[in-house]
N, C-alpha and C positions, 0 to 999 in steps of 0.2 A: 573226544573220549566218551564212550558209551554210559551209561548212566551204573552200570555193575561194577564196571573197571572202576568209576570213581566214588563207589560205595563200599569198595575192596577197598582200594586205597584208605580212603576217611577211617574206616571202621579200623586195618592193621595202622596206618598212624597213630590213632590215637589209641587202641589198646597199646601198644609200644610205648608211646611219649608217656602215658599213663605209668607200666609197669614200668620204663625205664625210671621214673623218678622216684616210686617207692624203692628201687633196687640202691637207687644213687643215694636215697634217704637213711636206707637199711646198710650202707657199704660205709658212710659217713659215722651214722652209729658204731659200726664197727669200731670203723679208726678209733673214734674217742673212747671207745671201751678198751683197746689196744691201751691207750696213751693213757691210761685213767690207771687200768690191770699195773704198766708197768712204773708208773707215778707211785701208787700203792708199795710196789714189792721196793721201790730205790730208797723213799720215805722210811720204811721197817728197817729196811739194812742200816741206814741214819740213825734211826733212831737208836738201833740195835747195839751202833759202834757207840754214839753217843751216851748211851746209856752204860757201857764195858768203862767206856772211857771216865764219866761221871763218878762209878765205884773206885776205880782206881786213885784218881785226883782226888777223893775224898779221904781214903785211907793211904793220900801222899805216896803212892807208889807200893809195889808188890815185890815181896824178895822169892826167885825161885832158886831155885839150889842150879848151883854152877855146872856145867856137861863140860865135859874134854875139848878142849882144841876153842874153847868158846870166849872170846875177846870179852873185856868190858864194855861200856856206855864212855866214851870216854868224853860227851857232852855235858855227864852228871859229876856233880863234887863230889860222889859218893856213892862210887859205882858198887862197891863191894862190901859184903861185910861177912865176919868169921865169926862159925857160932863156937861155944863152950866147947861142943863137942869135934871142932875143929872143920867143920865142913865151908864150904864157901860160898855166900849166899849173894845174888847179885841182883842191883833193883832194877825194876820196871817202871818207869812215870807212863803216863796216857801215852802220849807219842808214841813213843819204843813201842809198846803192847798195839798200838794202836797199828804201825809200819808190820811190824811182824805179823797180827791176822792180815794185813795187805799180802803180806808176801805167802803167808798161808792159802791163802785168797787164788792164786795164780797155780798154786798146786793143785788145784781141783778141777779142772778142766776149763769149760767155756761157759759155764753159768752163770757166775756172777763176778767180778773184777771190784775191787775198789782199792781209792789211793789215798794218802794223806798228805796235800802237798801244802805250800805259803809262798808268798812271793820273800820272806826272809827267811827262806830252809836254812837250817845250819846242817843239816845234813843231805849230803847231794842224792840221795835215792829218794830225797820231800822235793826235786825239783818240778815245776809245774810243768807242765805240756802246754801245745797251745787253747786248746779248751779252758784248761785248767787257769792258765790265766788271763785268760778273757774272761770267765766266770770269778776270780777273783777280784779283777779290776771291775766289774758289773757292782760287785756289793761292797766293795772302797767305797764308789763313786755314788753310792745308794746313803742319804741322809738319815740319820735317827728316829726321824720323823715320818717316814717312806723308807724303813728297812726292808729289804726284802730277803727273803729265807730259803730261794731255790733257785735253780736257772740250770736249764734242759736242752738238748737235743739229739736229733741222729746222727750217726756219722759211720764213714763205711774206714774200717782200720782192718790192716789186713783183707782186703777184699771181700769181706764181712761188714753186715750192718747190724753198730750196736746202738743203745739206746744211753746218753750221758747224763747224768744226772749230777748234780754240786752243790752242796748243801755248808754253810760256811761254818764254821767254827768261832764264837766271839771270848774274847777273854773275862771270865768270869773271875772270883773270888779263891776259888780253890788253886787253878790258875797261877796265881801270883808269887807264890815262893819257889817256883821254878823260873817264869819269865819276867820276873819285873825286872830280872838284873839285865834283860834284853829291851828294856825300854818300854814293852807294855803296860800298859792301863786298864781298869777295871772295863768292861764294854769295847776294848778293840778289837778289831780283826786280825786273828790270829790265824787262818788258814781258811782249808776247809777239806772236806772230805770227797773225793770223784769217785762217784759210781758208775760200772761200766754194765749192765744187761743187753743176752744177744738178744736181737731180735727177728731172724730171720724163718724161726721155727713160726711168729706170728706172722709173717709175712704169707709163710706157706700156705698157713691156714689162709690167710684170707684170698689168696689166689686160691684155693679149694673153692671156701666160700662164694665166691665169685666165679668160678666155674660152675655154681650147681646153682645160681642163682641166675644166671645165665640159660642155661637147660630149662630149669624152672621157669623163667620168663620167655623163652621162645614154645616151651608144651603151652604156658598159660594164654599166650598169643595165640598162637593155635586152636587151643580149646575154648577162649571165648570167641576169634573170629569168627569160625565157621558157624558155630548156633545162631549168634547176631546177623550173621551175611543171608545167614538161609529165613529168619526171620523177617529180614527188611525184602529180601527176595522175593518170599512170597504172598507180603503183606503191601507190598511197594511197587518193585522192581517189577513183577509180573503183572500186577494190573496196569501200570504205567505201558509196558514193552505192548499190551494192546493196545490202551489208547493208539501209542502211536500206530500202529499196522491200520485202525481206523483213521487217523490222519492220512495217510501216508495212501490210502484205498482214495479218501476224498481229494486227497490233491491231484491225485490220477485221475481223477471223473468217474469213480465207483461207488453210487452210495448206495450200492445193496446190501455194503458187508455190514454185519447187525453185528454190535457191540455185547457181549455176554456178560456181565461183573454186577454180582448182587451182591451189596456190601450196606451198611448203614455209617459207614465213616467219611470223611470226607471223600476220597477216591470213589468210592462210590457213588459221593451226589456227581464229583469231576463225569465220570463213568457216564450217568443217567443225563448230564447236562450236554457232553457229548454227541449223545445216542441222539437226542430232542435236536439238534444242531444239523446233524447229520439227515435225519428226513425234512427239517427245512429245510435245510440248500437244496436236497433233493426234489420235494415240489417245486421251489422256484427256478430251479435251471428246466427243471419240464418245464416248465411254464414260460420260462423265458427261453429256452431254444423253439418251443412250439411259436411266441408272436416272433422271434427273429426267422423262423420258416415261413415264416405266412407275409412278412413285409419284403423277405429276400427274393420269393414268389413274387410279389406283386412288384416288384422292382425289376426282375430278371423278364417275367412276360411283359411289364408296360412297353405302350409301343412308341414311347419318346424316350430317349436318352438321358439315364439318371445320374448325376455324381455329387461326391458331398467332398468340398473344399476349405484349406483353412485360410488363414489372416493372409496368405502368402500367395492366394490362389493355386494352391497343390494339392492336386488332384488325389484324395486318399482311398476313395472308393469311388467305383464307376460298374454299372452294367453292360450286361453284353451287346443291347442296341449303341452304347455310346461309343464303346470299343470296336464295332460294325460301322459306326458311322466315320471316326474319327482317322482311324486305320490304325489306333493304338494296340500293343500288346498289354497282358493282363501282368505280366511283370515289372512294368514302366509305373504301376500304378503306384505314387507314393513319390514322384523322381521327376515326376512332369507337370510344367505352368500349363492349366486351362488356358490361360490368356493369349498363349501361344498357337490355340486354333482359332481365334477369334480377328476380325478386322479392329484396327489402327484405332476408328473411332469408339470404338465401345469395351475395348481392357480396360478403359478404368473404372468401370461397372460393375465389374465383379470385386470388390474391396467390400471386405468381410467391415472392415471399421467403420464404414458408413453408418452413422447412427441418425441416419436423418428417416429415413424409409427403412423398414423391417426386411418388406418385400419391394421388388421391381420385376416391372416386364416391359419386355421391348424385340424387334427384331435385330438381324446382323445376319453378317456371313460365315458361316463356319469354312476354314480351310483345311481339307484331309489331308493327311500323308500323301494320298496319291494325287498330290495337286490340285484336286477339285475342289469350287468353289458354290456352298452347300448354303441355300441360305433358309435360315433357322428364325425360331421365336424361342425364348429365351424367358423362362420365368424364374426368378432366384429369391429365396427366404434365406435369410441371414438371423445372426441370434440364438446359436442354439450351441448345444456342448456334446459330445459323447465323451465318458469318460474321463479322461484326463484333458482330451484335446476339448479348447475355448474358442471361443469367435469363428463358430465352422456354419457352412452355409449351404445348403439343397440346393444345386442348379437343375429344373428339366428344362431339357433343350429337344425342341419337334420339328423334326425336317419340315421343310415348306417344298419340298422340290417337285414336289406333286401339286400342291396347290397353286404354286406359281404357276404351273404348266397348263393346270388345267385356268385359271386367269388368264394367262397368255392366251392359251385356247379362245376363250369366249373373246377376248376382243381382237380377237384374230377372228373371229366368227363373226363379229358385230363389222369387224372392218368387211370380211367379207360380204356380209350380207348390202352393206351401204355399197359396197363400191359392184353388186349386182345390181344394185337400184339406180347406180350414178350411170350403169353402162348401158342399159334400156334405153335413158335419155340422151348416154352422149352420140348412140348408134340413130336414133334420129336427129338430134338437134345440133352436132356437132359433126358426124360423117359425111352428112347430105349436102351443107354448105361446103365443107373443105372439101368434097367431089366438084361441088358447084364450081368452089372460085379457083381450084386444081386446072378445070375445063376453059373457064375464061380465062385466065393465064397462059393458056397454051395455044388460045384461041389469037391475044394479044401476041404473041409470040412469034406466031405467022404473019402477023400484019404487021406487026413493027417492031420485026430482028434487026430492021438495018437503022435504028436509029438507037446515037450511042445513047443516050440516058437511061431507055429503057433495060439494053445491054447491064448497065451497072446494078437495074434494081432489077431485072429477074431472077439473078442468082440467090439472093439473098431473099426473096419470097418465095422460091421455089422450095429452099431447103427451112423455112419458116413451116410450111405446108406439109412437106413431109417428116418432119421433127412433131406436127401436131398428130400424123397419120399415126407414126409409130406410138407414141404415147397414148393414143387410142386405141391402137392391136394391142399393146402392151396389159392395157386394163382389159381388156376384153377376154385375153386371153388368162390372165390373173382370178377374173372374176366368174372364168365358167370354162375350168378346167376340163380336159379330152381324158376318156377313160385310159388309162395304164395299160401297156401291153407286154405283158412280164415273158423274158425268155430267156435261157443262157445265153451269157454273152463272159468275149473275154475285156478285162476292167482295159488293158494293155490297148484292146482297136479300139476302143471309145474314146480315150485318150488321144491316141492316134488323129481317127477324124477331127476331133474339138482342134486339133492344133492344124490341120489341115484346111479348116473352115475358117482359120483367122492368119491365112498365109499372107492375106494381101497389109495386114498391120506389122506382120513381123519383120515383111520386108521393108516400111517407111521406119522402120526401130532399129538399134543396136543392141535390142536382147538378146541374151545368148541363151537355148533351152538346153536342159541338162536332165536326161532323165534316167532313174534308178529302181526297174524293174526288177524287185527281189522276190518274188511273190511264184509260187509253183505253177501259176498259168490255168489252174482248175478254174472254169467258169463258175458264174454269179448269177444266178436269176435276178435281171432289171428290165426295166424297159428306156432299150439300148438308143432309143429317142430325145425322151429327157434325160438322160444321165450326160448325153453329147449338151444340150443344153444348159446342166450343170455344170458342165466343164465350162463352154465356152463362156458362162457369167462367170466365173472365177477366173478364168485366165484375162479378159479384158478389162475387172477390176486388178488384176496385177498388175498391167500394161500401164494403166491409168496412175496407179500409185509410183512406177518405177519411171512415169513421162518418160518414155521409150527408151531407158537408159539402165542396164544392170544384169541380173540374173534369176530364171523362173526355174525352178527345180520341182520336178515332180517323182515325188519316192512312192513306189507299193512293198508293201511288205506281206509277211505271214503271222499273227497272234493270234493264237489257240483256233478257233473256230470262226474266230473273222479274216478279212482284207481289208488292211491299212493302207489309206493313200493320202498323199503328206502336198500340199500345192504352195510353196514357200517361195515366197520375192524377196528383196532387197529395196524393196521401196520407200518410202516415207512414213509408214508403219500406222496406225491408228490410235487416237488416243484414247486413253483407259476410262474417260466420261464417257465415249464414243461406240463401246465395245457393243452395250447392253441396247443398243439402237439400233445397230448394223441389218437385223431382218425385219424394221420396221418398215410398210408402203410407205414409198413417198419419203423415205428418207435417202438424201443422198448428196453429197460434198463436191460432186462433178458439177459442172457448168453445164453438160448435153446431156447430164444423166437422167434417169426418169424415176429413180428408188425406185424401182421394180425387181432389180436383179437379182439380190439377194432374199428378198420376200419368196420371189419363184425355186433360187436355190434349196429353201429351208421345206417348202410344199413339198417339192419333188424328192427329196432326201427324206420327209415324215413318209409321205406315202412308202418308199424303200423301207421303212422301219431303222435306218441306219441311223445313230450316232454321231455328232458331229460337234466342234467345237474352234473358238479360235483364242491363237495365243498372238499377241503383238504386241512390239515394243516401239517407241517413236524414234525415226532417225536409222532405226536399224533391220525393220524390214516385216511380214506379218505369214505367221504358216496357218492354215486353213485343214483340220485334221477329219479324216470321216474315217469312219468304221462299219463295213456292210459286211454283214450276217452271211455264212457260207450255206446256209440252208435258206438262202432268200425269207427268212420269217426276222 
């Protein structure tokens, strides 16, 4: 509820609760001036009769002269008496005088009513009513001591409400020579007197009353709400209703709107304290969205991968190198475990609770979305809070993929340069004798074919000598590379020859070749020499892996602006120590082999600029994946 509606409210409440209780005070008054007015007039008429009655008992009754048709008293011993002059005079005691103004009383409309009754009438028009005697049995039953002298109330006779009054009669002195022959005594209750007053003309009135008091107390609600409302309104109500519109600007992020209220009262210091409130926060959000531009900058251009994580390793912010690196969406942020691109040995690294080291750095691999495996350096501060959130922690993570490469590089250069130094010496010191003892071998050969011993061991020095030949072409030709001779070619006849060039192994084998030319057949700038070279060291490490037993499948495909080609076995597959070795010299798991082959695959694929990678699993077989550039670059 707005703060006017419940200063409307307050202000008509309590002017109402207010006048309603002086009205209720004023209407109360009433009544008992009602009850008081006609207490007074029932009293008078009391006393009135009381007092008729008094004169009479004291001059023992009243003779008025006899009327026609008019009975005696025939309660009295001496109802009658005849004067001299022969007239007939008849008495009156209290009672009698007392019944007859009653009955006078009833001739006169509806104004005043009164009765004279006893619970021992001897005359049945003195019998009581039920008021009547309830009001006499009330001062029976009232001790000497605690007499009491009235007993009142309302009551609706005839469908009119009158007001009853009873006031009791005691037997006095004068009294007693009429009723002591009925057993009374000086001080008993002898009756009493019922007065009947209407009261409905007071009624009227005070429903008038009460109608204009009413009127009166709704104009008076009226006329004090609205000065008071308009009062608090524009003393309250209205400099309040701006503050908030300056709240209400600052919660929205506008602290330009300037507060106006020049006042010396409290609302005004509120006002002026306000106003001072409102241009601090407004220099300090400059100030502070100005350092949060400047670190969000310096986070957004750094050229490693920024994120801050909590207890949980949950990624709450990340920049857009991390999200570049990662293959994350900027939507995930807040949903996703860092630890989930990290390797096996190092997620437990990132645990914000570690309270042994602040900071750590170390290497690992990062693993992307797109299944690469990225390896990183990893510096992490832990210890730190924003806001609400505790135990949150800076990871930068900087690709190494580059500086691997270029490491690889150099001692792939350093290998190269040694094994140019190794092949100087082996092209004298090692060529010149295995010609030498090649020549004598064949010299023995001729002179003594027909003698079996020798039969047994020339085979096996023969292919000694030539197993040494090759392993010195091999380096020779590893260590001083033939210039590139780049031309279109299509990937499909290269393939082609490679499998035509190892017809004589396919046929001693039960491999079956399976090939999936999907690729639109537009040639590749290579040079269609070593790429047949390329092939054939991949297909004869498949041979070797499948011991001539299984299925070599070769896929090309179309993705965006390169040619995909897929060289996949079913062999014994590599193991995952194994993988990060496979293009080292001189490495290699064959018995004949020379680790050459794939050293030369990896040259002649960098010279192409192509892309290349391998996936294998052990027991179930290894795919071999390149990607050459449709623009030969």
């Amino acid at each position: 509820m707005r703060l006017a509606n419940k200063v409307i409210l307050i202000i008509v409440i309590t002017v109402t609760v207010t006048i309603s209780v002086l009205f209720y005070t004023l209407g109360v008054h009433f009544d008992n001036q009602i009850e008081n007015h006609l207490l007074t007039t029932a009293r008078s008429i009391y006393n009135n009769i009381v007092l008729i009655r008094k004169w009479v008992s004291d001059h023992e009754g009243v003779f008025i002269l006899k009327r026609s048709g008019e009975q005696p008293n025939r309660f009295l011993p001496h109802p009658e008496l005849i004067t001299i002059d022969g007239d007939t005079l008849m008495l009156r005691n209290p009672a009698l005088v007392t019944r007859e103004l009653s009955e006078l009383s009833t001739t006169m409309g509806d104004q005043v009513h009164f009765h004279l009754t006893s619970l021992k009438y001897l005359n049945p028009g003195n019998k009581p009513d039920q008021f009547e005697k309830q009001a006499l049995l009330f001062f029976q039953d009232s001790t000497k001591s605690q007499q009491k002298h009235e007993f009142y109330q309302t009551e609706i006779v005839g469908k009119k409400e009158y007001f009853r009054f009873f006031a009791p009669l005691y037997t006095d002195q004068s009294c007693l020579s009429c009723h002591s022959r009925q057993g009374y005594e000086l001080g008993d209750l002898r009756g009493g007197i019922s007065i009947l007053l209407p009261i409905d003309e007071h009624r009227k009135a005070k429903k008038t009353h009460m109608l204009f008091f009413t009127l009166t107390g709704v104009l008076a609600i009226i006329a004090m709400s609205i000065p008071m409302f308009i009062a608090i309104k524009r003393s309250v109500i209205k400099p309040l209703g701006e503050i908030e519109q300056v709240a209400r600007h600052i919660e929205s992020g506008d602290y330009d709107f300037q507060l106006k209220w020049n006042s010396s009262d409290e609302i005004g210091s509120l006002a002026s304290s306000i106003d001072k409130m409102r241009r601090q926060i407004r220099d300090y959000t400059s100030q502070l969205k100005e350092s949060e531009n400047k670190y969000r900058q310096l986070s957004e251009c750094s050229f490693d991968a920024v994120a801050i994580i909590n207890s949980s390793s949950t990624i709450i912010y990340a920049n857009n190198k991390f999200l570049h690196l990662t293959g994350c969406e900027s939507r995930e942020i807040g949903k996703i475990d860092l630890r989930k691109f990290l390797s096996n040995e190092k997620k437990q690294n990132l645990s914000t609770h570690n309270t042994d080291e602040e900071a750590e750095h170390y290497e690992t691999v990062l693993l992307s979305r797109d299944q690469l495996e990225i390896p990183v350096e990893i510096y992490q501060i832990r210890g730190f809070s924003l806001g609400e959130e505790q135990d949150l922690s800076f990871v930068y993570i900087r690709d190494l993929s580059e500086r691997k490469k270029i490491e690889a590089y150099s001692i792939q250069t350093e290998k190269m340069f040694a094994l140019g130094q190794i092949s100087a010496g082996i092209a004298h010191e090692i060529r010149n004798p295995i010609f030498a003892i090649n020549n004598n071998l064949e010299y023995l050969k001729s002179r003594y074919q027909s003698d079996e011993m020798f039969k047994e061991l020339y085979p096996e020095c023969k292919q000694s000598i030539e197993r040494i030949q090759n392993l010195v072409s091999g380096i020779l030709d590893f260590a001083r590379p033939h210039e590139l001779s780049f031309k279109l070619v299509d990937i499909r006849h290269i393939i082609e020859r490679s499998l035509v060039l190892l017809e004589k192994q396919l046929e001693k084998s039960a491999i079956r070749i399976i090939k999936e030319f999907h690729h639109d057949h537009s040639p590749i700038k290579a040079d269609p020499h070593k790429l047949e070279q390329v092939f054939v060291n991949l297909f004869l490490n498949a041979f070797q892996a499948m011991a001539s037993k299984g299925t070599l499948t070769i896929r090309t495909r179309d993705e965006d602006k390169h040619l995909a080609v897929e060289v996949e076995d079913t062999g014994k597959g590599i193991p995952h120590e194994d993988l990060k070795r496979v293009f080292d010299p001189f490495y290699t798991k064959s018995a004949n082999g020379t680790g050459l082959g794939m050293a030369i695959v990896q040259r002649i694929l960098d010279q192409h600029n192509a892309h290349y990678w391998i996936k294998s699993e052990v027991g179930l077989g290894t795919v071999f994946y390149i990607l050459f550039h449709r623009d030969g670059r």
